[in-house]
LOTOR-157377 format. One line per 3 residues: number of its first residue (from 1); their letters; for each residue x, y, z of C-alpha. Coordinates in steps of 0.2 Angstrom, whole numbers, plus 2048, in hexadecimal, padded with zeros to 3 digits. Example, Ala and Ser with C-alpha at 12.3 -4.5 7.8 and 13.67 -1.06 7.14 Angstrom:
<recs>
1> as> 83E 7EA 827 ~ 844 7FB 824
</recs>
This chain:
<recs>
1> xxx> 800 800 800 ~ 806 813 7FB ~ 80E 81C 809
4> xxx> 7FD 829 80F ~ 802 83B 80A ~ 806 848 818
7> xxx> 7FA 855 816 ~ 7FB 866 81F ~ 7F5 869 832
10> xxx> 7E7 877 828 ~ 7E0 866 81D ~ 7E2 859 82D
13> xxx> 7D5 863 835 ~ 7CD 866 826 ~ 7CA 854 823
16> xxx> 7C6 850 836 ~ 7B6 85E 831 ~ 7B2 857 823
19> xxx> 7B0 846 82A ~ 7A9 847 83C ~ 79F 859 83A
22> xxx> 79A 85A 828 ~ 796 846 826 ~ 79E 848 817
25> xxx> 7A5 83A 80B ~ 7B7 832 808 ~ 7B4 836 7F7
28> xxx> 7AE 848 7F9 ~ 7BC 84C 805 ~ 7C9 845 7FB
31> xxx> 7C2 850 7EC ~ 7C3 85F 7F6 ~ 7D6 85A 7FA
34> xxx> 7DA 856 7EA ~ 7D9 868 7E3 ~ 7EB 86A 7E5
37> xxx> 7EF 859 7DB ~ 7F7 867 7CC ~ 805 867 7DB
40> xxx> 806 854 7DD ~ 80A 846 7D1 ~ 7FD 83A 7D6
43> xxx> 7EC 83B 7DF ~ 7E6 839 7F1 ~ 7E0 828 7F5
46> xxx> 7CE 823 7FE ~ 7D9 81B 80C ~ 7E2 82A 810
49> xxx> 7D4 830 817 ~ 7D4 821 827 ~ 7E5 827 82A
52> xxx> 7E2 83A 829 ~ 7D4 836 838 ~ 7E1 82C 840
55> xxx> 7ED 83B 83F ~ 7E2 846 844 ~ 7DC 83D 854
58> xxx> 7EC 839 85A ~ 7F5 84C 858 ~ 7E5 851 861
61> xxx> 7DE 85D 852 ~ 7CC 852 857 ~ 7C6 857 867
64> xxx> 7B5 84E 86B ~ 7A9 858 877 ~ 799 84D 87D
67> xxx> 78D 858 887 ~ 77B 850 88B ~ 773 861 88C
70> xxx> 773 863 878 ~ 768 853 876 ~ 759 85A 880
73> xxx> 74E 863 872 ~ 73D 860 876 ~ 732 85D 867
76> xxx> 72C 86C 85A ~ 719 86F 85D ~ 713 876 84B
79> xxx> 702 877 84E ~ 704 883 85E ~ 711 88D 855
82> xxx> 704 88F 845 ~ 6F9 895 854 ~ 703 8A0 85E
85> xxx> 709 8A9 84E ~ 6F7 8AA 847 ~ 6F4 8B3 859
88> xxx> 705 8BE 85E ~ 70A 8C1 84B ~ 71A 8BB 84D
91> xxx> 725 8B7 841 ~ 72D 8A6 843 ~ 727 89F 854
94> xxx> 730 88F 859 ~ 724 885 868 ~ 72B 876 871
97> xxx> 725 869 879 ~ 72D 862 888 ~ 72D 856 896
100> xxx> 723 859 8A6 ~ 731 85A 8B1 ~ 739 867 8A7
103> xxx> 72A 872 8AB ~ 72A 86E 8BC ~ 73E 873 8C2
106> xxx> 73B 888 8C6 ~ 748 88F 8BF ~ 747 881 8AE
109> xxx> 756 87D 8AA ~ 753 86D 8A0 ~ 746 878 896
112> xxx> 751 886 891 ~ 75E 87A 88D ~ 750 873 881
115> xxx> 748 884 87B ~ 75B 88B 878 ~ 75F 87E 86E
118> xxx> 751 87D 862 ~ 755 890 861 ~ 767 88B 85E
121> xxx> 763 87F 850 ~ 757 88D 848 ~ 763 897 845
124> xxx> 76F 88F 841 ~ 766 88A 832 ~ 762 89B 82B
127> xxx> 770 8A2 820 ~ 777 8B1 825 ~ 786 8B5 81E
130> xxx> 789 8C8 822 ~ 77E 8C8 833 ~ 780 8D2 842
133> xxx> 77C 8C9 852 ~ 778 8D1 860 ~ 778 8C8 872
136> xxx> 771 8C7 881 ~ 778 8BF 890 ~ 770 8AF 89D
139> xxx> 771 89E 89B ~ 763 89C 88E ~ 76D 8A9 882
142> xxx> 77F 8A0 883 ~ 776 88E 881 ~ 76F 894 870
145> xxx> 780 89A 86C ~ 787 88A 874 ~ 77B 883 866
148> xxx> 780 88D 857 ~ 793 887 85A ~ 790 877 85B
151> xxx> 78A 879 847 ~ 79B 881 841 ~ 792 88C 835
154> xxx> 79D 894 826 ~ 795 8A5 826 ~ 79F 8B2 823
157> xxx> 79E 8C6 828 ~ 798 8C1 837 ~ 798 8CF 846
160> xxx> 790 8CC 859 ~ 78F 8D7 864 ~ 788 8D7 879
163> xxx> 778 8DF 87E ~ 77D 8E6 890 ~ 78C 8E4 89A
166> xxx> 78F 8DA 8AA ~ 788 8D5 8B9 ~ 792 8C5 8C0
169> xxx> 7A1 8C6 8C9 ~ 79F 8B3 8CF ~ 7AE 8A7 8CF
172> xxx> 7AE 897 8C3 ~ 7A8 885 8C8 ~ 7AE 875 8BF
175> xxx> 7A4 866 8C5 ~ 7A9 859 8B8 ~ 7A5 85B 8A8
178> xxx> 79C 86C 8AC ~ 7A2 87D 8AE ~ 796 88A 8B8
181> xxx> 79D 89B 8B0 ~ 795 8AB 8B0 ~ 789 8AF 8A1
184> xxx> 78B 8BE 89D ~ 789 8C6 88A ~ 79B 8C9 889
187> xxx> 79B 8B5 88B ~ 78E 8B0 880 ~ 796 8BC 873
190> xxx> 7A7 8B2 874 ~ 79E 8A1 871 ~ 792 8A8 863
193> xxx> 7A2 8AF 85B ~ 7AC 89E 85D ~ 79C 896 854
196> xxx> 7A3 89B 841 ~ 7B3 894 83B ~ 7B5 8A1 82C
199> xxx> 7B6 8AC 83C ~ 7AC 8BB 843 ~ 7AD 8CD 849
202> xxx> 7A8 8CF 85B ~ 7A8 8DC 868 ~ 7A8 8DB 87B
205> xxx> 7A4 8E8 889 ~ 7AD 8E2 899 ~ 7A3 8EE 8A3
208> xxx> 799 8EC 8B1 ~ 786 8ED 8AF ~ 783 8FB 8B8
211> xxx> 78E 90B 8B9 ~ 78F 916 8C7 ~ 782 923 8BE
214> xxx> 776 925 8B0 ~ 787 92F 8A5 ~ 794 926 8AB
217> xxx> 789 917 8A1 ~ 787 921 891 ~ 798 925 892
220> xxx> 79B 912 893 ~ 78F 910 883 ~ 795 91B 87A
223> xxx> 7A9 913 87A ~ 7A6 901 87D ~ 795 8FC 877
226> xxx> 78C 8F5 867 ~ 77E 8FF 86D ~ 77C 912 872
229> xxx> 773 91B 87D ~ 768 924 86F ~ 762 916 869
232> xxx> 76F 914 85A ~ 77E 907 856 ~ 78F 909 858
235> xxx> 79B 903 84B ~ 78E 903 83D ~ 798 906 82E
238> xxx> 7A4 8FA 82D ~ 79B 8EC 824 ~ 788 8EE 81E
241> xxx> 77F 8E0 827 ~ 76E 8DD 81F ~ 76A 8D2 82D
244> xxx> 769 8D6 83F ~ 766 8CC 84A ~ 762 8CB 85D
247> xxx> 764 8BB 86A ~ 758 8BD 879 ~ 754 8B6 889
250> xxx> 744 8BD 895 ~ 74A 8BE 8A6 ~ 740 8BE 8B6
253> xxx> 745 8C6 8C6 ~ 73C 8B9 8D2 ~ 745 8B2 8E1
256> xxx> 743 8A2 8DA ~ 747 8A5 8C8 ~ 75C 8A1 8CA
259> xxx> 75D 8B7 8C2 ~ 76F 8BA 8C6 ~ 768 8CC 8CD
262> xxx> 75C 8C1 8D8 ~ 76C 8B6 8DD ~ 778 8C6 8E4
265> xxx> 768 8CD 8ED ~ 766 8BD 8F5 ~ 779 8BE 8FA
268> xxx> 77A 8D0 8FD ~ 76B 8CE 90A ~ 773 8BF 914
271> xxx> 776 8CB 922 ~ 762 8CD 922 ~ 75E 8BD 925
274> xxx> 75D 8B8 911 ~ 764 8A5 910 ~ 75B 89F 8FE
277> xxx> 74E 8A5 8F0 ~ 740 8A0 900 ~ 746 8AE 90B
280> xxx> 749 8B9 8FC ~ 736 8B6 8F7 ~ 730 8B7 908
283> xxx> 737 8C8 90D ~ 731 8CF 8FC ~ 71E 8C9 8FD
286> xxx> 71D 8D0 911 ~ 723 8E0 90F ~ 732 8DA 919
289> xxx> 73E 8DF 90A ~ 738 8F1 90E ~ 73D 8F5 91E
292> xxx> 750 8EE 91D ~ 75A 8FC 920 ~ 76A 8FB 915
295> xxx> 77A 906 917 ~ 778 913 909 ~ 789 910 904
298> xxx> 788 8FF 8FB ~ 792 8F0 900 ~ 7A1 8ED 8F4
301> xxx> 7A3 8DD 8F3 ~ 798 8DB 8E6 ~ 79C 8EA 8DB
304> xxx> 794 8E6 8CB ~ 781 8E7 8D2 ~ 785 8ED 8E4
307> xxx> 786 900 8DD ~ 773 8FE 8DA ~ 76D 8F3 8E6
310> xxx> 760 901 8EF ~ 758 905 8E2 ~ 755 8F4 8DC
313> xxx> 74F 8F1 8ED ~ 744 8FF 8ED ~ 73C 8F9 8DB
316> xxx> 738 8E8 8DF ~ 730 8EE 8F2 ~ 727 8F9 8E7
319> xxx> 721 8EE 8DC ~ 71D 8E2 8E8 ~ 712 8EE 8F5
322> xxx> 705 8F5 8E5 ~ 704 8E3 8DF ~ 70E 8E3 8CF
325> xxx> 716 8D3 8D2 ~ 729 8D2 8CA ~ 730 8DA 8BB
328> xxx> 73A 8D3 8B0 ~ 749 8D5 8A5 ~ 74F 8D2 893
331> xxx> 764 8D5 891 ~ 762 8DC 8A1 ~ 756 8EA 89E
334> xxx> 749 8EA 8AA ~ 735 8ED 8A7 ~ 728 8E8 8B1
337> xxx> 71B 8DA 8AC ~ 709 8DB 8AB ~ 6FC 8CC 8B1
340> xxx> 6F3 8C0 8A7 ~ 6DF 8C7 8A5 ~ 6DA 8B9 8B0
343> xxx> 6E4 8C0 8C0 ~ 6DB 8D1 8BD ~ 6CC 8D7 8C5
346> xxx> 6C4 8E5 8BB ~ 6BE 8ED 8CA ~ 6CE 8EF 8D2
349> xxx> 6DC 8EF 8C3 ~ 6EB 8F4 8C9 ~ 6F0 907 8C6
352> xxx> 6F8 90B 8B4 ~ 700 91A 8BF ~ 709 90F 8CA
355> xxx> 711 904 8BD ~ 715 915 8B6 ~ 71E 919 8C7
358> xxx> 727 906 8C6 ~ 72E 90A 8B2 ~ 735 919 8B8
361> xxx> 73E 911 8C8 ~ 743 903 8BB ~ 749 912 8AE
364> xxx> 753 919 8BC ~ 75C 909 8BD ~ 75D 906 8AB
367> xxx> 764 916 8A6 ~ 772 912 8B4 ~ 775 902 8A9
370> xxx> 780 8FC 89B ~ 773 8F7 891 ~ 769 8F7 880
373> xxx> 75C 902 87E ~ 749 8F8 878 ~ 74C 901 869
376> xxx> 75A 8F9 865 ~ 752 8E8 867 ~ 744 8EE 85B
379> xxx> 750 8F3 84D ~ 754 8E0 84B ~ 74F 8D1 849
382> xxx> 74E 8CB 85A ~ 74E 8B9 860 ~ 747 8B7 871
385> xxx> 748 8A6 87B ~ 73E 8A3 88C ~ 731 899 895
388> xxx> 72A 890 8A6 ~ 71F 894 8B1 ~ 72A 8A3 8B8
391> xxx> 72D 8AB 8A6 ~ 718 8AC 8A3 ~ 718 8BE 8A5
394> xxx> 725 8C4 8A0 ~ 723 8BC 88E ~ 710 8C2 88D
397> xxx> 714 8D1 891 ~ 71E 8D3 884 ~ 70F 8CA 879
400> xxx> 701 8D5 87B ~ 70C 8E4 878 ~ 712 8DD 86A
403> xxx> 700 8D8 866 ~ 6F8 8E9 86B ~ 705 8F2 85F
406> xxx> 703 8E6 852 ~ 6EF 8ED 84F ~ 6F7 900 852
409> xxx> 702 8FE 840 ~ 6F8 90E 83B ~ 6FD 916 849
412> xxx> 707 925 848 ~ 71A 922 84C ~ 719 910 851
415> xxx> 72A 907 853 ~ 72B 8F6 850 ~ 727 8E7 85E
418> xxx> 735 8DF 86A ~ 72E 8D0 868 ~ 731 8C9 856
421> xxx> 735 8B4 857 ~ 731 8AA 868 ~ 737 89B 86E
424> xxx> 730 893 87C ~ 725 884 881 ~ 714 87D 87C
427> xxx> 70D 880 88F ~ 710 892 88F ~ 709 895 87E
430> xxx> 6F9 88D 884 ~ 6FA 899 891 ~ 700 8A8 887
433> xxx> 6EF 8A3 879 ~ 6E3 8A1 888 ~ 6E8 8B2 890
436> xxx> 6E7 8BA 87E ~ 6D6 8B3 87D ~ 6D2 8BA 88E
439> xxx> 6D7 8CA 887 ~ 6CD 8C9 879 ~ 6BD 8C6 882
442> xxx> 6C1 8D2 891 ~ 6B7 8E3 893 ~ 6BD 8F4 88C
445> xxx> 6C4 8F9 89B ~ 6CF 8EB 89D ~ 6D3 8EE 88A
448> xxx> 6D8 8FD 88E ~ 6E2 8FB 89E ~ 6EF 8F0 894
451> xxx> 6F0 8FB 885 ~ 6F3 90B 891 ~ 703 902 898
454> xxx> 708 8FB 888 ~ 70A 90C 881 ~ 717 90F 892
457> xxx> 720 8FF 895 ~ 72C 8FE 889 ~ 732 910 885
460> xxx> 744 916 884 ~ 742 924 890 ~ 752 922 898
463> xxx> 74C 933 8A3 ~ 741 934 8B2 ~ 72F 935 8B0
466> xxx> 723 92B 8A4 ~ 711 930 89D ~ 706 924 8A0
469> xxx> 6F2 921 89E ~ 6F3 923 88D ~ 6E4 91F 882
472> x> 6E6 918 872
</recs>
């Protein structure tokens, strides 16, 4: 037998991809190396390719990576995506069906694992050559861009950039074959960016979230960011990117919900008696939460959300004594959420005035924060990724905006909806349709209540004071 040609360390690897990601055949991956055979005298052989493999495995240019998490997808439910798109008008809706005990865990880690990766695998089968990707941070976010790696996509002109800057200063866990890290937008930007072989453009912002005041953010903005405080893009003329695209999780700041804001008040209230999420949600729901009395100079040793740790206080006591149960957060910009119609009581609706009061308290905190505005997110094509039980009101209220504004198209300056494609699972679209009918059927005044505070949830007004009872 002929002695196997030595082929570079550039075309080992390049047969090792061939073969193990790309299934491709001995055949087609000899005739991709034999476009060099003007250089030799004689052709590459079929067996050469067995010892390629060989050579490859034993100078190590194969590295396997087995990770159990990417096999739990669910199943597709096409008949509840027909119907939720037919009822939100969204674009590409992706609805997964799950086990039970995925549903039952609070914080859903095996169902985001499952709802990330069917996002993951969406994407990654959309061209998009020339696409700018813009991130959000959570472990929902940096699963779907764990996903996207794992397909090796050859796009090329490919720029990703972070949503918001950081808010985890934890250490690192290894426990076998896992690695508890922080989650953070800068991280999922790194993974998303390792995804394309061909290479990508990415930014980072190594900032903490939250800055010490409302200018000393926009300063941040304007020099580190993808995004700036006006509402505009940094960096915008280098390439034109037709595509633009936004990766999205839905937070929700409930002691329960594993939020890493909820995790550093639980450990910056140990003093106050706060040993778990239990304590947490205890204090909040009996006023107890109120009456701690803090040092007004915040404890350092968790600088990266310490610096707003009263005022975060403040709007989740707030929230909690008129009733307005907890807000929630998408790439860390905070807004409250609204109840499903069947939790309201038409005679006593809470007041439109006080969620008023609760966006400006969250405003005050946003405009402290490194963060995109929610008129970046509706200048693209964004993605967003969420569901449980703990998730329901966030995600619908983001819905019935985005349904409310969707039968506004005539009127005059309407911006685009957040909320373009949804991922999330067939018990909370059941949900989300049977409160939408419950909003159907409900009376004008109840109409009316949700369309005044759709019209002042989701502004840019990064000042203090918002107009609210507005009718439309």
């Amino acid at each position: 037998m002929a002695k196997t040609p030595d082929i570079t360390a550039e075309k080992l690897a390049r047969v090792a991809e061939l073969h193990y990601v790309y299934n491709s055949s001995r055949e087609k991956i000899i005739a991709e190396l034999s476009q060099d055979l003007l250089e030799r005298e004689e052709g590459y052989d079929l067996s050469n390719v067995n010892v390629w493999l060989t050579q490859a495995a034993k100078k190590h240019v194969i590295a396997f990576d087995i990770d159990p998490s990417f096999a739990i997808v669910g199943n597709r439910n096409e008949i509840l995506e027909r119907r939720l798109n037919h009822a939100f008008g969204l674009e590409e809706p992706i609805v997964v069906d799950v086990e039970e005990t995925a549903l039952q865990d609070p914080k859903a880690a095996d169902l985001h694992t499952a709802l990330a990766n069917q996002t993951g695998m969406r994407l990654s089968q959309i061209p998009s050559s020339k696409t700018r990707f813009f991130v959000a941070g959570g472990r929902t976010v940096v699963h779907v861009a764990r996903m996207i790696k794992r397909h090796r996509l050859l796009w090329s002109n490919i720029r990703i950039d972070p949503l918001s800057g950081r808010n985890w200063t934890g250490y690192w866990h290894v426990d076998g074959p896992d690695l508890e890290r922080p989650l953070d937008a800068d991280d999922a930007t790194v993974i998303l960016a390792s995804a394309f072989p061909k290479g990508a453009t990415f930014s980072q912002i190594g900032h903490p979230l939250y800055a010490e005041n409302a200018d000393q953010a926009r300063a941040i903005m304007g020099e580190h960011c993808a995004f700036l405080p006006d509402g505009g893009w940094n960096w915008d003329r280098e390439i034109p990117y037709p595509t633009r695209r936004g990766i999205c999780g839905i937070g929700s700041l409930h002691p329960e919900s594993g939020h890493r804001i909820m995790s550093f008040l639980e450990t910056y209230l140990k003093n106050y008696g706060v040993k778990g999420p239990e304590d947490l949600r205890r204090m909040i729901e009996d006023g107890t939460l109120a009456r701690i009395k803090l040092p007004e100079s915040p404890d350092r040793s968790a600088p990266y959300l310490s610096r707003v740790a009263l005022e975060l206080i403040a709007a989740i006591t707030f929230a909690a004594e008129r009733d307005l149960g907890y807000f929630g957060d998408i790439a860390n910009r905070l807004y409250p959420c609204l109840p499903l119609p069947k939790a309201l009581d038409e005679g006593d609706l809470p007041e439109v005035k006080d969620y008023g009061e609760l966006v400006t308290k969250l405003n005050a905190l946003n405009s402290r924060a490194v963060v995109m505005q929610w008129s970046h997110l509706r200048n693209v094509d964004a993605w967003v990724t969420a569901g449980g039980t703990l998730k329901l009101e966030p995600i619908w209220t983001l819905a019935i905006t985005r349904y409310i504004e969707q039968r506004l198209s005539s009127a005059p300056n309407r911006e685009e909806s957040i909320l373009t494609q949804l991922t999330t699972d067939s018990e909370t679209v059941q949900k989300l349709l049977s409160a939408l009918n419950a909003f159907k059927n409900a009376s004008p005044r109840i109409k009316q209540w949700y369309t005044d505070l759709s019209e002042i949830l989701f502004r840019d007004d990064r000042a203090e004071g918002v107009e609210v009872g507005i009718t439309v």
